[in-house]
N, C-alpha and C positions, 0 to 999 in steps of 0.2 A: 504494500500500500504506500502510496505516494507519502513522502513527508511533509509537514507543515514549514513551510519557511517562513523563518524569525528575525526581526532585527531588536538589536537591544543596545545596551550599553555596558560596557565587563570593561573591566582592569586586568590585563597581564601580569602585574605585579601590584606591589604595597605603595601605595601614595608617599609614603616617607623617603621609599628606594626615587622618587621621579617619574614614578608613574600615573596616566591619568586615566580616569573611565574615556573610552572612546566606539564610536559606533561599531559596531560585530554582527556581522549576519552568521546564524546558525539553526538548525534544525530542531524541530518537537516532534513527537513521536503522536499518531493518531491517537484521538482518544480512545481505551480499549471502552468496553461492555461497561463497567461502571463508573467510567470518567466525563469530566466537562473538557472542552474548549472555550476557552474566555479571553473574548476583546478587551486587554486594558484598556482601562480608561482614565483610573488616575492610582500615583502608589506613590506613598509616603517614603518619607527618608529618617532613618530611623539613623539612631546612634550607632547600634550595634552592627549597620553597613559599613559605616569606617571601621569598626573593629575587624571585620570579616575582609573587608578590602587586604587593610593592611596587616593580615594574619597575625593580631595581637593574640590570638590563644592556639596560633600555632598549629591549625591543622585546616587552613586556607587550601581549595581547589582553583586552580588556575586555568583558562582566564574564569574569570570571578563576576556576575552578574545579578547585583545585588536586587533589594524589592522584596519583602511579606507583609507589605500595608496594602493590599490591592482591592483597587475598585473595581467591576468591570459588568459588559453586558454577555450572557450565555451564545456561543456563536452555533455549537455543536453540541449535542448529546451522544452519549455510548447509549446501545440498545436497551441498557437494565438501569440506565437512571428515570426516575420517578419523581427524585424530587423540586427538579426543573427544568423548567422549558426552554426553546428561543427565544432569546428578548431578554428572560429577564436579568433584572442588576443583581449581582452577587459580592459577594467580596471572598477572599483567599489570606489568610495569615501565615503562620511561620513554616506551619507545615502542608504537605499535598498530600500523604499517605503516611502509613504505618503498616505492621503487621493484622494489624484489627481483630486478631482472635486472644491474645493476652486479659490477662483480667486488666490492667489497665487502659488497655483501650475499649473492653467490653463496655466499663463505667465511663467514659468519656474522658477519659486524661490522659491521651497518647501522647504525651510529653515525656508520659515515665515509659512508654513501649518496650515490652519485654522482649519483644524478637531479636531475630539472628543479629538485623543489622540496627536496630533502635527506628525511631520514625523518622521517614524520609522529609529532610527540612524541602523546604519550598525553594533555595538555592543553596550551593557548595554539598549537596548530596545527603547522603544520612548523617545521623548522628555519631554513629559508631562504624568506621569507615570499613567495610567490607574486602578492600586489597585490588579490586578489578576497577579502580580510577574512577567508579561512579559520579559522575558530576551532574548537578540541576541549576536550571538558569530562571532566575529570579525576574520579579514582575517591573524589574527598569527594561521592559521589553513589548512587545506590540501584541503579543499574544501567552497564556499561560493556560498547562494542561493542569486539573486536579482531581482525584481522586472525591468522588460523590459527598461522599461522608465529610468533608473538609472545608466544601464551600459552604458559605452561609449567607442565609437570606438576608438581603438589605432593609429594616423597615422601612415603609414608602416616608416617614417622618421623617428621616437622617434627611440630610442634605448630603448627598454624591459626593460633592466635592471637597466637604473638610470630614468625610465617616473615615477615611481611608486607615488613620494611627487608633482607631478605638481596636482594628485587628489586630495589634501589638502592645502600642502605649496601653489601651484600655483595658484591656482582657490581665496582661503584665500587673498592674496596678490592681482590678480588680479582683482577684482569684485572693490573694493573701488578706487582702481585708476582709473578705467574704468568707475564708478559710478561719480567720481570727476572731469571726462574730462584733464585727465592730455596728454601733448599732449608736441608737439616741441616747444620750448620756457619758457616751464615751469621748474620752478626749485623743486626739489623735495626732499627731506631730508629721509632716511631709518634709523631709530632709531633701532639701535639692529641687528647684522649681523648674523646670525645664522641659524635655518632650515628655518621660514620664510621671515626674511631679505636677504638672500642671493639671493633667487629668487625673492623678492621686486624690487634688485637693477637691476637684470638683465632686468623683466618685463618693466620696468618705464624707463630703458635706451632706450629700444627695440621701446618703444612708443614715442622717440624722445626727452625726457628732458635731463636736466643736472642732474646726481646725484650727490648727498653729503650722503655719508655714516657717519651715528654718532654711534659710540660707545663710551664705556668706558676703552675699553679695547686696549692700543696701540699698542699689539700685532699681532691685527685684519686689522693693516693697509696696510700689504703689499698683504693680504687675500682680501681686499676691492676692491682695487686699480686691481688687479687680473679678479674679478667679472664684472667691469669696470666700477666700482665708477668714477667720474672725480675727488675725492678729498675728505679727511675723516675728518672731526671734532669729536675730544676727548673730549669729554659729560665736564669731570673733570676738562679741560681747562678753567679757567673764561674769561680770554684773548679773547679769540678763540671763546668761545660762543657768547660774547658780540657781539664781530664783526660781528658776523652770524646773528644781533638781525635787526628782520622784513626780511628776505630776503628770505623765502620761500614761493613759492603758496600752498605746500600740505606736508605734513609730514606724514609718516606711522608709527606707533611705532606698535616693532613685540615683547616688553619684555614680558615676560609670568609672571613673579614674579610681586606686588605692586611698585609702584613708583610714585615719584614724578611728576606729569603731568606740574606743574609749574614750573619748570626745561628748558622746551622746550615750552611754550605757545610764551615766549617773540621769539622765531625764526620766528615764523608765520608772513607775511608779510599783508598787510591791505587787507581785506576780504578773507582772505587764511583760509584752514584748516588741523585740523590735524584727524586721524582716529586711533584708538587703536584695533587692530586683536589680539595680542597676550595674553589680558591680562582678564580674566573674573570673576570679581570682584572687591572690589572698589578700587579706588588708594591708595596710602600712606597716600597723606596730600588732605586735602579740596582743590578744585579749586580754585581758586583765581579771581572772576571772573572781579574784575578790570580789568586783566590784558586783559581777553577774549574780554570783554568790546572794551579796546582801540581801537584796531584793526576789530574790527566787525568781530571777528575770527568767526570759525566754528569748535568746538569739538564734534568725534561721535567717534563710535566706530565700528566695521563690525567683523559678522560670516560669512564663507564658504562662498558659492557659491551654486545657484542649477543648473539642469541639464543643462540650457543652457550656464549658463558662464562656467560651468565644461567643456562641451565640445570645445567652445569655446578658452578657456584658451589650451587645447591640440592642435588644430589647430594652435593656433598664437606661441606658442612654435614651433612647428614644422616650423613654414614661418621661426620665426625668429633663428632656430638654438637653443634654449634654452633649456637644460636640468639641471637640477640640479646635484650637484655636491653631490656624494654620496662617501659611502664605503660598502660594500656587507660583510655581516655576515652571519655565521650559526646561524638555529634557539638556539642552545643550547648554544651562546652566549649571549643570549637575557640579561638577568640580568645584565654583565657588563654593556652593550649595556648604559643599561636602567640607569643606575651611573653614565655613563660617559655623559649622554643628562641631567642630574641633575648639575651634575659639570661644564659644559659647556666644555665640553673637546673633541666635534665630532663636526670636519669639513668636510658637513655643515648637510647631513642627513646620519643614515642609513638605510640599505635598507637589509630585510632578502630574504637569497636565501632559498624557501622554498621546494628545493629538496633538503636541508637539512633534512626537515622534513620527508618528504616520503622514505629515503634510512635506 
């Protein structure tokens, strides 16, 4: 059967080494019996694409074609899908398949996938690399195939154009606070206001707590407060931390770079926890676990979402109004794009319009 030809945008090497994303034509494979074909239409740029770019964790597939924020319209069905037609908008996150008979994917958490090769992300291949070069190209591209079970329905409430990072940012952000029963009454701290923070704070207000947005950055305050932080604490502040010391149930830290975890354990209030999403690898400094200790905290840390809080997380956006606050770029912007989510210089995602790509 004839293959689908693709254009996209991939990096041959790490942005650090001199390299840049640049236009790549390459092949998708038909959709089989339970797969979609989907028109991009728009797909986020998340943090974790520089990380993937420039094989910060080390087990980068080359060339490299980033993209699991994806919007898109259904172009093709396999014979045994059911649960979408032609036409409709869908969306696509980090992953496009798994093994789907494990108990983790039975329950909808192919995140944790028990098979041979782990769940097959949406770009750079599977989880747990298999040895025969497997590689998948990601939705910075004009077409992407997904396994049925994977896509998910668009509410017709989202707005298209800024739904794309709730398939990452939101789902990311929502699962540990959902997992942690954060609820009306609880106080809740979002470390780091940015692509996942921002949707943190909205998520977590939305579910009735108080938030406190912490950054480092004072300039982020009136950005917070906007988002509808009830009140921001400057990380840098010892004053200001101090005071803040024991008074949270749950803390989310969304910083992508090492840091000091000991910084923010003393905010944790008695049997409180905190969850690290952003960060995947080890902190700065050792844990301190005195301090864990006192408090009879609870330090984890959370990946994504699977199919069901993904879908999920879209629904309770949609009840609650919540869309992430983006800015809409050409694909052939993408390299700035990609310097300015390094420098921290994009409020709060963005999002490529990929009839960029196709004109």
């Amino acid at each position: 059967m004839e293959k689908i030809k693709t254009t996209g945008y991939g990096a041959s090497g790490s942005l650090i080494g001199g390299k840049t994303l640049e236009p790549m034509e390459f092949e998708r494979e038909q959709p089989k019996t339970d797969e979609v074909l989907i028109d991009v239409l728009y797909c986020g740029v998340c943090h974790s694409d520089l990380h993937q770019i420039n094989n910060d964790w080390k087990n980068t597939t080359y060339p490299c074609v980033p993209g699991h924020e994806i919007i898109g319209r259904v172009l093709t069905i396999g014979s045994g899908v059911s649960k979408f037609k032609v036409g409709d908008i869908v969306g696509v996150g980090c992953m496009i398949d798994s093994c789907k008979h494990c108990k983790p994917c039975m329950e909808g958490e192919e995140q944790f996938c028990e098979g041979p090769v782990g769940q097959t992300m949406t770009y750079n291949g599977y989880w747990k690399p298999d040895g025969t070069g497997f590689n998948t190209y990601g939705g910075y591209a004009t077409n992407i195939v997904a396994q049925e079970k994977f896509v998910m329905s668009i509410p017709e409430s989202l707005d298209i154009k800024a739904a794309a990072p709730i398939l990452c940012a939101g789902v990311t952000t929502y699962s540990p606070l959902k997992h942690f029963g954060v609820k009306a009454g609880h106080k809740v701290g979002v470390i780091g206001i940015g692509g996942l923070g921002h949707m943190a704070v909205k998520i977590a207000k939305a579910m009735g707590a108080s938030v406190t947005a912490i950054t480092r950055d004072e300039s982020k305050r009136e950005d917070a407060l906007a988002l509808g932080a009830d009140e921001v604490l400057i990380s840098g502040d010892e004053e200001a931390m101090e005071a803040h010391a024991t008074t949270f149930d749950f803390l989310l830290c969304t910083i992508p770079y090492p840091f000091d975890v000991n910084e923010y354990i003393p905010l944790i209030r008695r049997r409180g926890a905190m969850v690290t999403v952003g960060l995947l690898g080890p902190y700065k400094s050792a844990t301190n676990n005195m301090e864990v200790a006192k408090m009879s905290s609870t330090l984890g840390a959370s990946i994504i979402g699977g199919t069901v809080e993904t879908q999920e997380v879209l629904e309770f956006c949609a009840k609650h109004n919540i869309l992430p606050e983006v800015e809409m770029i050409d694909i052939k912007d993408i390299n700035d794009a990609l310097a300015k989510v390094k420098d921290e210089e994009v409020r709060f995602r963005y999002v490529i319009d990929m009839a960029s790509l196709k004109n």
